[in-house]
N, CA, C and O atoms as a MOPAC input file, in Angstrom:
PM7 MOZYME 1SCF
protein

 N     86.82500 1   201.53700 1  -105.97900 1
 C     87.33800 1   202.89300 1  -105.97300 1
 C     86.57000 1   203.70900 1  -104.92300 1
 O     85.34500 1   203.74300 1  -105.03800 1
 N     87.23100 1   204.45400 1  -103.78200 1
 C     86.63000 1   205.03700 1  -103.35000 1
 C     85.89300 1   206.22000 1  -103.40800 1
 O     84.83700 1   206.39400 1  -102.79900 1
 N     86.49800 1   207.12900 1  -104.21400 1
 C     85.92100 1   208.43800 1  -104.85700 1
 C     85.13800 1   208.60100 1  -106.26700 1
 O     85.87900 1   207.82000 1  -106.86200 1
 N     84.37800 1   208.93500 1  -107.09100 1
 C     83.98800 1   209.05100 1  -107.92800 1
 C     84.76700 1   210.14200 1  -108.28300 1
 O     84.73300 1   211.32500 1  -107.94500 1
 N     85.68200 1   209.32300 1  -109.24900 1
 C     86.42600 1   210.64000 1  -110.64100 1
 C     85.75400 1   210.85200 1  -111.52800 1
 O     85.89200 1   212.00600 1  -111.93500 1
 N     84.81100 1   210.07400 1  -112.24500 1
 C     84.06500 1   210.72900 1  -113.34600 1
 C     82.38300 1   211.62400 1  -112.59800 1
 O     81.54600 1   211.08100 1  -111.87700 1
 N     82.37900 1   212.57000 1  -112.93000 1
 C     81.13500 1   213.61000 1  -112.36300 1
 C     79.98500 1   212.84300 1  -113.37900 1
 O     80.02300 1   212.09100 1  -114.35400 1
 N     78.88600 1   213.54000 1  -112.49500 1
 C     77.64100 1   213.00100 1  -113.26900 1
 C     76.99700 1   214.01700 1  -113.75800 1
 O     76.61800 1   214.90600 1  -112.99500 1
 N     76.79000 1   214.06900 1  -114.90500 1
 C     76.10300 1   215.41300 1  -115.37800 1
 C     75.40300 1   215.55400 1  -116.16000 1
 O     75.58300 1   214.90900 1  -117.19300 1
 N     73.95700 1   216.70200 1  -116.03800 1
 C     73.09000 1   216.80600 1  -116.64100 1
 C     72.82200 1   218.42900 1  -117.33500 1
 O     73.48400 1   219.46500 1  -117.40100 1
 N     71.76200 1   218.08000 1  -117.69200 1
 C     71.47200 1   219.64400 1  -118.16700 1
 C     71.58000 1   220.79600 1  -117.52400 1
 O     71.96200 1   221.78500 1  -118.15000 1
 N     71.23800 1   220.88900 1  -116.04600 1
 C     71.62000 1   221.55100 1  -115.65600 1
 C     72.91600 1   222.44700 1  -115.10800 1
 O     73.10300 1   223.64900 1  -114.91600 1
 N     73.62700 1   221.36700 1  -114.97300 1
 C     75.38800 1   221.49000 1  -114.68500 1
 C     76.59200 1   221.36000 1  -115.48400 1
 O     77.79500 1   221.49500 1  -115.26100 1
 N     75.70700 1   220.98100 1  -116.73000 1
 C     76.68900 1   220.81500 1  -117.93600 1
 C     77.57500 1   222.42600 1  -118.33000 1
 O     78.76800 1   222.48900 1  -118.03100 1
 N     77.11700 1   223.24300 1  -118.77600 1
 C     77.68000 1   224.45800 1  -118.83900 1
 C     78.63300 1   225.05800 1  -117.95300 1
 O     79.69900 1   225.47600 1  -118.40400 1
 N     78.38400 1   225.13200 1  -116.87600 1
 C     78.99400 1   225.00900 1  -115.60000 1
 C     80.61000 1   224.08200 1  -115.77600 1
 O     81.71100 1   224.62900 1  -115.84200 1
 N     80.38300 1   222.75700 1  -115.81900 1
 C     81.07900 1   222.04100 1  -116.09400 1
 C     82.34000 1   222.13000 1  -116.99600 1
 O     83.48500 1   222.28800 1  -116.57300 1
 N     81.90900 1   221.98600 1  -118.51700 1
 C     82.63800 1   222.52400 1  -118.95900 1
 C     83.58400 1   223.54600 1  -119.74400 1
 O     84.24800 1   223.58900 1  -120.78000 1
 N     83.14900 1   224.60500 1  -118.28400 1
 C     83.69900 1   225.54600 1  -118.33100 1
 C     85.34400 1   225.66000 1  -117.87600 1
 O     86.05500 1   226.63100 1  -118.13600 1
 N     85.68800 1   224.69700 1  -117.29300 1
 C     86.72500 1   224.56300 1  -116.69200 1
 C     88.02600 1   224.50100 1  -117.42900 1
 O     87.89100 1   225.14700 1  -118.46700 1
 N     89.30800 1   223.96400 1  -117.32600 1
 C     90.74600 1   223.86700 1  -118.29800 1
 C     89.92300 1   222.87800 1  -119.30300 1
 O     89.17600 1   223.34800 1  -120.16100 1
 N     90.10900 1   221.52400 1  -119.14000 1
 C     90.35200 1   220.36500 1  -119.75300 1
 C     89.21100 1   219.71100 1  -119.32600 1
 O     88.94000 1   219.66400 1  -118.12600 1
 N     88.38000 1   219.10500 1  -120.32800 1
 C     87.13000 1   218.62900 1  -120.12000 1
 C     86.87700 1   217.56300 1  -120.30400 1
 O     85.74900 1   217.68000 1  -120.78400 1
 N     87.12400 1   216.36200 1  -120.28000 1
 C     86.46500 1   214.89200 1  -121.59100 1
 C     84.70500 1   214.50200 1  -121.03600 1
 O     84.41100 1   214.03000 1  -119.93800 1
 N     83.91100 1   214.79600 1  -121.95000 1
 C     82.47100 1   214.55800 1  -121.13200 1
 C     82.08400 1   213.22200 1  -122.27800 1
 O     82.29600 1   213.23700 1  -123.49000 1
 N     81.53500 1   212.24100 1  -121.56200 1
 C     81.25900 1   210.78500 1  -122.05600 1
 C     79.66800 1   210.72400 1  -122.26700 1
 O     78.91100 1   210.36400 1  -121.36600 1
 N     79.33600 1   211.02100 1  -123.24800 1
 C     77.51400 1   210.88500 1  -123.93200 1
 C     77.36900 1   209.02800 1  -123.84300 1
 O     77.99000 1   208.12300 1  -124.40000 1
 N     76.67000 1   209.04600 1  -123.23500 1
 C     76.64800 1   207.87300 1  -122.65600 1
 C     75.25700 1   207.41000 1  -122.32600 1
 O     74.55800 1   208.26000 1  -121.77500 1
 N     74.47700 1   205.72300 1  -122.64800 1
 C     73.18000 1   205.50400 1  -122.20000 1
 C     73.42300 1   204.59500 1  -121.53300 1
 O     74.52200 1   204.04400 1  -121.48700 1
 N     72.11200 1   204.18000 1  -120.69300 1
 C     72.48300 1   202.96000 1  -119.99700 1
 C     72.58600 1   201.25400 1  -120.66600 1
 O     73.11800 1   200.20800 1  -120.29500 1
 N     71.77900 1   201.68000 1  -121.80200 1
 C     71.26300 1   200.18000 1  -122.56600 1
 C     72.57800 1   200.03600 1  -123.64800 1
 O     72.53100 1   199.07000 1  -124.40900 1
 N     73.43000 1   200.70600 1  -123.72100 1
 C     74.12100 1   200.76300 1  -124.35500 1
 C     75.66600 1   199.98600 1  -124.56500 1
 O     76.66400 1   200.69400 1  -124.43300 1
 N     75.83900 1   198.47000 1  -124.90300 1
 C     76.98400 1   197.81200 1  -124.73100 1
 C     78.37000 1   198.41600 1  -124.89100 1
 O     79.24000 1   198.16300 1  -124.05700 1
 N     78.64300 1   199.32700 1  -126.09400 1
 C     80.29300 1   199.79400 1  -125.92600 1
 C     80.50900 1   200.67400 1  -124.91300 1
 O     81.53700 1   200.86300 1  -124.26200 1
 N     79.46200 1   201.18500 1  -124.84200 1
 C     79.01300 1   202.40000 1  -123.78600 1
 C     79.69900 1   201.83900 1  -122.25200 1
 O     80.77600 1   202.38000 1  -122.00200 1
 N     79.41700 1   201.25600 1  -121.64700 1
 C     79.88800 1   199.95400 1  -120.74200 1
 C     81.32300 1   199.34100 1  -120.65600 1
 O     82.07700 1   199.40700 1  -119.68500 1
 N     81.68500 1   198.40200 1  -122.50900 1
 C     83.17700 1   198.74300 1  -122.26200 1
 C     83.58000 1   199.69600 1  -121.98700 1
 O     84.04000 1   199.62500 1  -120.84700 1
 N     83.73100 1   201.04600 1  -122.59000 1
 C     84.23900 1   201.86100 1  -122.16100 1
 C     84.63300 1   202.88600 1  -120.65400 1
 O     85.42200 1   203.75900 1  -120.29100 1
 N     83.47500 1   202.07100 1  -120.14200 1
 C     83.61200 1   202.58100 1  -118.78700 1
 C     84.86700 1   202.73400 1  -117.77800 1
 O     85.23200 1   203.73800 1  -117.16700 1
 N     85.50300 1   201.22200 1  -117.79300 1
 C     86.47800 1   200.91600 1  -117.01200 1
 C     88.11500 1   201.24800 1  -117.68900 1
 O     89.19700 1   200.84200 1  -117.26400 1
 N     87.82900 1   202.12600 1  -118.87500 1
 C     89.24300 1   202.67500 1  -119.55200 1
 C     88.85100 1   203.98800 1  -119.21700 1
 O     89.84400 1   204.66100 1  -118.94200 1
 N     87.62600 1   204.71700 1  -119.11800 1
 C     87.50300 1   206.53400 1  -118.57400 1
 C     88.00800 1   206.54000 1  -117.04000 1
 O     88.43600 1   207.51000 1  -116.41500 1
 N     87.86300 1   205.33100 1  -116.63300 1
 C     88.03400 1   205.32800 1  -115.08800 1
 C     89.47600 1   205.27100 1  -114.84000 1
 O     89.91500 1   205.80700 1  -113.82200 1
 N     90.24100 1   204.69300 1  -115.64100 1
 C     91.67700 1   204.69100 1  -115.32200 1
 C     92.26300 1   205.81700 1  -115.68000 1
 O     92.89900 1   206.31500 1  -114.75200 1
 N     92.30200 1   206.53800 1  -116.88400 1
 C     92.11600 1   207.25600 1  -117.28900 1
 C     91.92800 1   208.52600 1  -116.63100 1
 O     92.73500 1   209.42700 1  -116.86200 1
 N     90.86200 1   208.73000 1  -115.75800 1
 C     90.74100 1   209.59100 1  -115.00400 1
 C     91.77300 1   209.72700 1  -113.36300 1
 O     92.28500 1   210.64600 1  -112.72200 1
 N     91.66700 1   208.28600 1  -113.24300 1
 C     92.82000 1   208.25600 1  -112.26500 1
 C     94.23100 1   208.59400 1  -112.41100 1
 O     95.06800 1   209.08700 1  -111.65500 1
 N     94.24000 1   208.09300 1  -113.85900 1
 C     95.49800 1   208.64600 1  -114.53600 1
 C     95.95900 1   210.25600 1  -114.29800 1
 O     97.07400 1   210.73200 1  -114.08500 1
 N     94.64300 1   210.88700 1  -114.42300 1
 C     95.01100 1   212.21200 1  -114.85200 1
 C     94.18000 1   213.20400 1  -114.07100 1
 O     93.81100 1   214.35500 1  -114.30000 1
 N     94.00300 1   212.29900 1  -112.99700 1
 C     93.77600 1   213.36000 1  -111.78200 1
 C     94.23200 1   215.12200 1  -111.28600 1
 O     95.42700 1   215.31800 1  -111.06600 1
 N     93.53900 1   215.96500 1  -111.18100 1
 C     93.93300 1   216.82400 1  -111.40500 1
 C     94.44300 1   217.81000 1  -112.60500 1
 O     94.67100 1   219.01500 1  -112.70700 1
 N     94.49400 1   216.81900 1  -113.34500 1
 C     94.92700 1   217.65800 1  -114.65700 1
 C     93.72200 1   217.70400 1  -115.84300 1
 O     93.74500 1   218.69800 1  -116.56900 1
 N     92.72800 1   216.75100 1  -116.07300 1
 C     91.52200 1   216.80100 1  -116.70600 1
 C     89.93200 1   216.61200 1  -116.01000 1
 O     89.72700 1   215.82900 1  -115.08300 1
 N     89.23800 1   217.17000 1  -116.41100 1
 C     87.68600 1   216.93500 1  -115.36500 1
 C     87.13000 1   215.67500 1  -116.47900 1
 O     87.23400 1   215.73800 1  -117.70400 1
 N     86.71900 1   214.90500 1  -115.94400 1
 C     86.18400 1   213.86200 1  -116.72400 1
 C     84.30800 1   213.85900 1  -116.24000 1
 O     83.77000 1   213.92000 1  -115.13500 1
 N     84.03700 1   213.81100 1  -116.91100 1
 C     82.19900 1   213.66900 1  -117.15600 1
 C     81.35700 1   212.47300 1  -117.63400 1
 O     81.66700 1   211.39500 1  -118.14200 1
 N     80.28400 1   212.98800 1  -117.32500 1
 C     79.20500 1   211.34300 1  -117.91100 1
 C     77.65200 1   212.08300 1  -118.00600 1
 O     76.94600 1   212.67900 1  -117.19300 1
 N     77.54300 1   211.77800 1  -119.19100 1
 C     75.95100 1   212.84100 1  -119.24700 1
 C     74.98900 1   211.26700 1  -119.81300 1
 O     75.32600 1   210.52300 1  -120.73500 1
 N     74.16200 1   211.17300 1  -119.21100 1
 C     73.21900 1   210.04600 1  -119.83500 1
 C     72.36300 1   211.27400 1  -120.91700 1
 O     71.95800 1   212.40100 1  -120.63200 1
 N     72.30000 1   210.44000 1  -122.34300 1
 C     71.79400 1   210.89600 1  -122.78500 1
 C     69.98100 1   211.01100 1  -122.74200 1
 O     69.24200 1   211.90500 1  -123.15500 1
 N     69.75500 1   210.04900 1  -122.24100 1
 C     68.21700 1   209.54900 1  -122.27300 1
 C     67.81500 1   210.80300 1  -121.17100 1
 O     66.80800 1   211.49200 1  -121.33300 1
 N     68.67600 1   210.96700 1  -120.13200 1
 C     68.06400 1   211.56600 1  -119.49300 1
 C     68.16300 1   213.24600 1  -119.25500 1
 O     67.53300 1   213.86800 1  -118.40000 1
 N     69.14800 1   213.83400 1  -120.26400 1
 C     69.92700 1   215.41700 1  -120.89500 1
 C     69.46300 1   215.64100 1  -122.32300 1
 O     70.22900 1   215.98500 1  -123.22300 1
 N     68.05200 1   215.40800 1  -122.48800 1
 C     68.19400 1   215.22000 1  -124.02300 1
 C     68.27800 1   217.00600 1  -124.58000 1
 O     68.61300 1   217.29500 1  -125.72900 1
 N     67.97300 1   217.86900 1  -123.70900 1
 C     68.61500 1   219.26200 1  -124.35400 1
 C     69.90900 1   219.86900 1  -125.16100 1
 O     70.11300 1   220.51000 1  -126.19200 1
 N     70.77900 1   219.20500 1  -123.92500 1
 C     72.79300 1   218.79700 1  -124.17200 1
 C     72.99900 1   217.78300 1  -125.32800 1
 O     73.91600 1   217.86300 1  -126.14500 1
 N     72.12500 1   216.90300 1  -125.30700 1
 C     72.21000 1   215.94200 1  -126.48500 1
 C     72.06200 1   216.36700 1  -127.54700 1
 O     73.05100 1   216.36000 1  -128.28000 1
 N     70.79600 1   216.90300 1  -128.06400 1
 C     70.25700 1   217.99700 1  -129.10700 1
 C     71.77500 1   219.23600 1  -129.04600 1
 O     72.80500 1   219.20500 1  -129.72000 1
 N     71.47000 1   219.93900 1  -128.27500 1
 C     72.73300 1   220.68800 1  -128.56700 1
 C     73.60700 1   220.71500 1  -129.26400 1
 O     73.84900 1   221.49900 1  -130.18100 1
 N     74.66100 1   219.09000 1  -128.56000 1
 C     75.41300 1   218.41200 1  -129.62800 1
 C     75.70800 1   218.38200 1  -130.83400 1
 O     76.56700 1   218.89000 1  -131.55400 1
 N     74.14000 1   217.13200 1  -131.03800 1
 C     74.17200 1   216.68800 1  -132.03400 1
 C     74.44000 1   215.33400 1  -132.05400 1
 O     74.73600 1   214.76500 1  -133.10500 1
 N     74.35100 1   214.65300 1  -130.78600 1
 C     74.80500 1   213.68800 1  -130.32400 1
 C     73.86600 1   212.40800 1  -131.52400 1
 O     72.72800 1   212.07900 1  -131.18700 1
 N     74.22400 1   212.05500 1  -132.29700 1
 C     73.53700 1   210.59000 1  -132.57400 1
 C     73.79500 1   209.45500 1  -132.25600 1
 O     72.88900 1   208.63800 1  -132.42100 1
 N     75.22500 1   208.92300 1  -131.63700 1
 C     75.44200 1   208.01100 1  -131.63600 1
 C     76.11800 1   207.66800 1  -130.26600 1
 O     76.49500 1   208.66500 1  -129.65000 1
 N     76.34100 1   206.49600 1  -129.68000 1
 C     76.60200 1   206.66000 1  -128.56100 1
 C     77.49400 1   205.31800 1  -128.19200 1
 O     76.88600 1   204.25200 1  -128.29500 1
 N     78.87900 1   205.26400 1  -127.77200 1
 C     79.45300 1   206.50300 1  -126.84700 1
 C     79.60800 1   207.50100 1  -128.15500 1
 O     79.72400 1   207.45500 1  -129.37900 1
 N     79.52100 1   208.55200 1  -126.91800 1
 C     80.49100 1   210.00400 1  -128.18600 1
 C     81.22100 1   210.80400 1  -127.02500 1
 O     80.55600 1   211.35000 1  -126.14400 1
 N     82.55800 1   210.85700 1  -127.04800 1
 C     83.43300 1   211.82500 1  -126.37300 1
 C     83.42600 1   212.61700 1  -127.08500 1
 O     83.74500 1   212.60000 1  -128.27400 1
 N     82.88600 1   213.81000 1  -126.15600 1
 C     83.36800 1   215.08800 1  -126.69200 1
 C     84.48000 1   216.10200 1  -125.72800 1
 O     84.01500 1   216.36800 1  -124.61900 1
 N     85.68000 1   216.60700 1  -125.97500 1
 C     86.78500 1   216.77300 1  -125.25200 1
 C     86.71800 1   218.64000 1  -125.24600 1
 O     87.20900 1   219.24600 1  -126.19800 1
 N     86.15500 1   219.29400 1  -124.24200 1
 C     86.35300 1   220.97500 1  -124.46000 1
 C     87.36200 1   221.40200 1  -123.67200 1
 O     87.83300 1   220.79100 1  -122.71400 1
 N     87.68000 1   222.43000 1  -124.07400 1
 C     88.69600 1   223.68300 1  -123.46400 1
 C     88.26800 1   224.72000 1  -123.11500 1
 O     87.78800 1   225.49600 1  -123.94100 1
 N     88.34400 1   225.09600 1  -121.42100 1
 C     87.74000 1   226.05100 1  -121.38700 1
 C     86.15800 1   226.81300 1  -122.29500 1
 O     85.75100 1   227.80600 1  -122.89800 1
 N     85.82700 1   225.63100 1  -121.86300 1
 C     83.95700 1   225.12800 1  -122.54900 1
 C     84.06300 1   225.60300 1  -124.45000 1
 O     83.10000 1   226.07300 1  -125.05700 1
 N     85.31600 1   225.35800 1  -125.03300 1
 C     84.59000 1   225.23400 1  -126.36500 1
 C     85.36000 1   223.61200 1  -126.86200 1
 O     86.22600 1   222.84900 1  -126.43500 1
 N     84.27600 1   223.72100 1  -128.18100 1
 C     84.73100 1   221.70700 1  -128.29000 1
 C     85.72300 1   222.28000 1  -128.78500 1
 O     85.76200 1   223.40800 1  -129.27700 1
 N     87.25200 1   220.89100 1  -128.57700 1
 C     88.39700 1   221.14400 1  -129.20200 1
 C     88.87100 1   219.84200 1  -130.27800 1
 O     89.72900 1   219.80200 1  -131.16000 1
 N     87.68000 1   218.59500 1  -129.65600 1
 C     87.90800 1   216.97200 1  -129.70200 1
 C     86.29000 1   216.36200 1  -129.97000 1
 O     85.24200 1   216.69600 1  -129.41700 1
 N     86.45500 1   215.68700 1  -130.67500 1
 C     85.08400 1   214.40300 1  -130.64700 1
 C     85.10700 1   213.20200 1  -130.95500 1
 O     84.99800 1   213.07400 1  -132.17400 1
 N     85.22100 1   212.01900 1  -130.28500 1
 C     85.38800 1   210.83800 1  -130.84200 1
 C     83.93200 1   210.25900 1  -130.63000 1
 O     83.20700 1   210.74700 1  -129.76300 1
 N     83.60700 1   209.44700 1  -131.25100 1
 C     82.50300 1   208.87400 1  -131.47700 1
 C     82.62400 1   207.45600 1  -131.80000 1
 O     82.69300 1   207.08600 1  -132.97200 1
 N     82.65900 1   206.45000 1  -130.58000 1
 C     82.73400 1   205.11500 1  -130.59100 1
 C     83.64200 1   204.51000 1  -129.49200 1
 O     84.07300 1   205.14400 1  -128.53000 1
 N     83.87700 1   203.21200 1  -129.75400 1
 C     84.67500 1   202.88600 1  -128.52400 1
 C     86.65400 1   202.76300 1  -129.33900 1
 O     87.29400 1   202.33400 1  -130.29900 1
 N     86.80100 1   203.71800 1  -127.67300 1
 C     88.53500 1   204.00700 1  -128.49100 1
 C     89.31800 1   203.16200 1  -127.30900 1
 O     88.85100 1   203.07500 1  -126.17400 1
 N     90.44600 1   202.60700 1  -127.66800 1
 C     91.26900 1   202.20800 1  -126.49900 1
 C     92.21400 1   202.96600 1  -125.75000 1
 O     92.90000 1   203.71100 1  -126.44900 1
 N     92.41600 1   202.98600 1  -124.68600 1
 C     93.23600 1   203.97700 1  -123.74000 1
 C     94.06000 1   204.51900 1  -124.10500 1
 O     93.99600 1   205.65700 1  -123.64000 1
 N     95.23500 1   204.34900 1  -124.97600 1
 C     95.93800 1   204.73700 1  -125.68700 1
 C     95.59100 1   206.12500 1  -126.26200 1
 O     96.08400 1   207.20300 1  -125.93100 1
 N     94.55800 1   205.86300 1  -127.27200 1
 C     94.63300 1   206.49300 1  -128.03500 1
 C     93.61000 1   208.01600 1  -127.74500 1
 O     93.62300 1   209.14500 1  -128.23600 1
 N     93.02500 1   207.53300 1  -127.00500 1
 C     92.03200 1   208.35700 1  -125.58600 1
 C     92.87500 1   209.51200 1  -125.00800 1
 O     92.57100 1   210.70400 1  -125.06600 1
 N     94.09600 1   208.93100 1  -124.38200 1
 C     95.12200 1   209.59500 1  -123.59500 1
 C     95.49200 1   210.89600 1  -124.76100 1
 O     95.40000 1   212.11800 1  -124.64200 1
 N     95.89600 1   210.12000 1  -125.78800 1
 C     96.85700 1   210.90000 1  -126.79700 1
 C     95.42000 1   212.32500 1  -126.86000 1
 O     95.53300 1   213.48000 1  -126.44900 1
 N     94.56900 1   211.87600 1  -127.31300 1
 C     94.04100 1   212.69300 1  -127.69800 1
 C     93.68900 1   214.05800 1  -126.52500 1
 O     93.58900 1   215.26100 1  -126.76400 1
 N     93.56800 1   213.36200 1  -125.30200 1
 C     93.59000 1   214.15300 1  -124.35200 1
 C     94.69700 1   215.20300 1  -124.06800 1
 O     94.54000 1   216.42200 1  -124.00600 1
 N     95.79700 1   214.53000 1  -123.91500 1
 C     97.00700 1   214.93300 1  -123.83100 1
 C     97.08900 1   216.34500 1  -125.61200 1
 O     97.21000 1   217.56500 1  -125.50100 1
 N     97.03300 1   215.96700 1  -126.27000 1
 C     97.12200 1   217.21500 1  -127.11600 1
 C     96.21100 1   218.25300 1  -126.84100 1
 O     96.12700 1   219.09700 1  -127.73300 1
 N     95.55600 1   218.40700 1  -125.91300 1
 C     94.46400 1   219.88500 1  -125.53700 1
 C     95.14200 1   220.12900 1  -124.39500 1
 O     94.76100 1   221.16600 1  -123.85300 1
 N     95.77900 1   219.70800 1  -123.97700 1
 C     96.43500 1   220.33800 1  -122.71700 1
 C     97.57300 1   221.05400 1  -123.20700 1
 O     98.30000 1   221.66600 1  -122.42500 1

């Protein structure tokens, strides 16, 4: 892929972030196996829906403020905002399908 669709984001740019329409931000570690599957379904996903959702990636190990914030315990955890308030949270590994759907109803 030549462009990076999913942003990388930390404590500092998180707020910022999702402040925008449509948000999906991916709590995410590196040591983390579903964490990983999931990678290559946010990526289509995002290609999918280019322009129409901002897609994110916050390592938690390394945002642990945003994490705390949260409430993040477990990881993956999508959390999906609108115009920066949460609207969505899934917590685990979901398949594209059902990812989409959920996306698709905040829009």
């Amino acid at each position: 892929m030549t462009k990076e669709l999913i942003k990388k984001i930390d404590d500092e740019n998180f707020s910022q972030t999702i402040s925008n329409e449509v948000v999906l931000i991916d709590f995410f570690a590196e040591w983390c196996g579903p964490c990983r599957m999931l990678a290559p379904i946010l990526d289509a996903l995002a290609e999918e829906l280019t322009g129409k959702v901002t897609f994110g990636q916050i390592d938690v190990d390394q945002s642990p403020k945003t994490t705390t914030t949260y409430q993040i315990t477990s990881v993956p955890t999508l959390i999906l905002f609108k115009k920066g308030k949460e609207v969505n949270r899934v917590v685990g590994l979901k398949d594209q399908e059902t990812l989409k759907k959920i996306i698709m109803q905040a829009m």
